[in-house]
N, C-alpha and C positions, 0 to 999 in steps of 0.2 A: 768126871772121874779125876782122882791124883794120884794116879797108879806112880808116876815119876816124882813125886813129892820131895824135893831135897836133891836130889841128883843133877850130876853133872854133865853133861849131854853138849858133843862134838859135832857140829854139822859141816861137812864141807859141802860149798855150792850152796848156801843157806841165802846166794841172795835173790832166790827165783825161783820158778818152777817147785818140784817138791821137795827143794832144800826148803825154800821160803813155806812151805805148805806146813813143813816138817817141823819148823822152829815155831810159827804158830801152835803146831799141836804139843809140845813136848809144853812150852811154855803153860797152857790151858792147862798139862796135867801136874805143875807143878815143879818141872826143871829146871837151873840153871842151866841157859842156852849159850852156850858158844857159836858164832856165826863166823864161818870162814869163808875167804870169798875173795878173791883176786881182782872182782870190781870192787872200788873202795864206795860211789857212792851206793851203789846198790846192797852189800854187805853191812854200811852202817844202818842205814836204811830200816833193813830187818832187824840188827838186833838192840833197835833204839825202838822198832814195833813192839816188841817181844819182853821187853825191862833188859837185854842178858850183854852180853860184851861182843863187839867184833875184833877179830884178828885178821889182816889183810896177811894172808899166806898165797904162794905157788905151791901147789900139793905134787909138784913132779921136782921139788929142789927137798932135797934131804935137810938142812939145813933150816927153811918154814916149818918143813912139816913138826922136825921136834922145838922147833921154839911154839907154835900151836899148844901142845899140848903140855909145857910147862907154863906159859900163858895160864892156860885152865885150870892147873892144879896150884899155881901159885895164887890165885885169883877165889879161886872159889873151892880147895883144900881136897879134890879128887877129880879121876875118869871118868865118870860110870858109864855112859853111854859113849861109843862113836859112830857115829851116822857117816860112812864113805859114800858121797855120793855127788860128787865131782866130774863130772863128765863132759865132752863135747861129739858134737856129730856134723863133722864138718863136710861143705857140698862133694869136695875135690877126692873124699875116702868113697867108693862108687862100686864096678865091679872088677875083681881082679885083674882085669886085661886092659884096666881103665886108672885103678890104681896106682899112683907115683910109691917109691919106696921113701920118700920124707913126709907125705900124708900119709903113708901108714906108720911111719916110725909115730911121727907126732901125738895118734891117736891112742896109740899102744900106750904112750909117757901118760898122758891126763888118764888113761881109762883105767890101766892096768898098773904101770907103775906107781902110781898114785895110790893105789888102796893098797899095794905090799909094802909101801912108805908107810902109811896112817896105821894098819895092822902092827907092824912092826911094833913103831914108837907108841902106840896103844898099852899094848898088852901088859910090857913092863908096871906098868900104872896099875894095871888091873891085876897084875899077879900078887903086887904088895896086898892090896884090898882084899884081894880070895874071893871075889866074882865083879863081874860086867858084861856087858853085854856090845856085838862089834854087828853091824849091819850093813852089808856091800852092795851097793845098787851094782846089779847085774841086768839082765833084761829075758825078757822070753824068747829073745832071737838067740837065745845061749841055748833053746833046748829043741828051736825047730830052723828048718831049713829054709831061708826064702829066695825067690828069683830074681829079688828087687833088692841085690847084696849089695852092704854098705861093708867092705871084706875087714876091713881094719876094725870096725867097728863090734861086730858078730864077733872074728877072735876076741876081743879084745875080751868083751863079756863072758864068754866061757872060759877065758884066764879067771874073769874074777870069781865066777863059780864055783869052776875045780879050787882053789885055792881057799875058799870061804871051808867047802867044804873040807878040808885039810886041817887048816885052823881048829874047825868046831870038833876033829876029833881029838886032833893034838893036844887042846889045852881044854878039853871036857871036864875033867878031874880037878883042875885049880878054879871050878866055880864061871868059868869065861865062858859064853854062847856067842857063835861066830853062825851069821847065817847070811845066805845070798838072798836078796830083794828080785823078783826076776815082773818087772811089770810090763803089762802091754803097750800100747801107744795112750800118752798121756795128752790130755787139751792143755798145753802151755801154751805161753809165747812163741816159741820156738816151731813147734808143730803147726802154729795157725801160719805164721808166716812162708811157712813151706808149702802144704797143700793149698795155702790162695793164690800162689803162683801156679801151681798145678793141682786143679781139681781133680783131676782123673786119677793122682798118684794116690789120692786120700780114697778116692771111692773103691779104689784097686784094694787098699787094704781095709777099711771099715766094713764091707762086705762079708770078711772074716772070723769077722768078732760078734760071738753068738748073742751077745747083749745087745747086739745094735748102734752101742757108739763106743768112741773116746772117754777112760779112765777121767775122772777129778782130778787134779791135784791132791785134794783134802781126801780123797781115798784112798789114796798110795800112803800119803801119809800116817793113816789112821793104821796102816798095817803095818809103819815101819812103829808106831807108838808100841802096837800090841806085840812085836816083835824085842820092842824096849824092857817092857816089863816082865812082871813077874807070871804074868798071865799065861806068858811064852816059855815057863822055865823050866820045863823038860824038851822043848825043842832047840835045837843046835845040827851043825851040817846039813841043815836042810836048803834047798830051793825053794824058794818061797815066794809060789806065783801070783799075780795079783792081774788078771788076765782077759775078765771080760769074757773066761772061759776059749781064748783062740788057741790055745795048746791043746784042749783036746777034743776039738770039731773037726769032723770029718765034712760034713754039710749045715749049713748053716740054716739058721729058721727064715721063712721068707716074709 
């Protein structure tokens, strides 16, 4: 498919997990890819995979984030996509009573302030154009409860939620869809490294998920594509789970 044929497409975090998943798929349907990414050689990395350009930005420094995205419009003559999806989940964010107040400040900055920066400096772009489409990796712990709280983390996400969804009705009318990404636990790097040091932390949660494993990469991303396009273009303020079905299992299959 080349549902994104011509279009200009924002990744942050493009150089891993399903920023990198993300940049391969925008690219296959025809985007200029922008790769943002705070590791430089993993950033160029991808968007030297991809044909498209890297920008080494801090997406919690006001000052990156709009030089990013004149970057892209000077480079390639519009916004049309931004993919916020920027994240960390660091060991030390835990549970509240465990929690420091500088890892949760920290988590809040990459998770939360980070996409109301890239929002921001987006939209302008996108208001001159008279549509685009803004994509907020949120997570599914933004709409359930777990006992295995990462607290900084959890807030951080249903910041980006309620806010996507705010966005998407705010600027419905000037052509702009803002929707929150809300996915389950993905098989990254990141993930494997975690539950090989604790298996039981992974079986405590894969348990859950009525599918039986861990999301793709290339699955999340195929939903952040179809969220890209025009396929998606009556949907805006939505949550938009991508889940494996663990939001709404009660008991799972055995």
């Amino acid at each position: 498919m080349q549902r994104l044929q011509g279009r200009v497409a924002v990744i942050t975090g493009a150089g891993s997990g399903i920023g990198l998943a993300t940049a391969r798929r925008f690219a296959e349907e025809g985007a200029h890819v922008v790769c943002v990414d705070l590791d430089e050689p993993s950033g160029s990395s991808a968007a030297a995979e991809v044909g498209g350009l890297f920008v080494k930005a801090d997406v919690t420094s006001e000052s990156d984030v709009i030089r990013m995205y004149q970057t892209a419009f000077d480079t390639y003559g519009s916004v049309d996509i931004a993919f916020n999806n920027a994240g960390i989940s660091p060991p030390d964010d835990d549970s509240i009573l465990e929690t420091g107040l500088d890892a949760w400040r920290r988590v809040q900055e990459v998770n939360l302030t980070s996409v109301y920066l890239c929002c921001k400096y987006a939209i302008p772009y996108m208001q001159r154009q008279g549509k685009g489409s803004i994509i907020n990796t949120a997570s599914f712990v933004a709409v359930m409860g777990s006992a295995t709280s990462q607290i900084s983390y959890t807030a951080s996400k249903g910041g980006v939620l309620a806010m996507s969804r705010e966005l998407g009705v705010q600027f419905a009318r000037e052509g702009i869809r803002v929707n929150a990404l809300c996915p389950g636990p993905v098989n990254t790097p990141l993930l494997r490294e975690l539950f090989a040091k604790d298996p039981e932390r992974a079986q405590r949660r894969l348990v859950h998920i009525p599918v039986g494993r861990f999301a793709e990469a290339s699955e999340i991303a195929a939903a952040v594509a179809f969220l890209a396009s025009d396929d998606a273009s009556f949907i805006t303020g939505s949550e938009f789970l991508v889940d494996g079905g663990i939001s709404g299992a009660y008991v799972t299959p055995l």
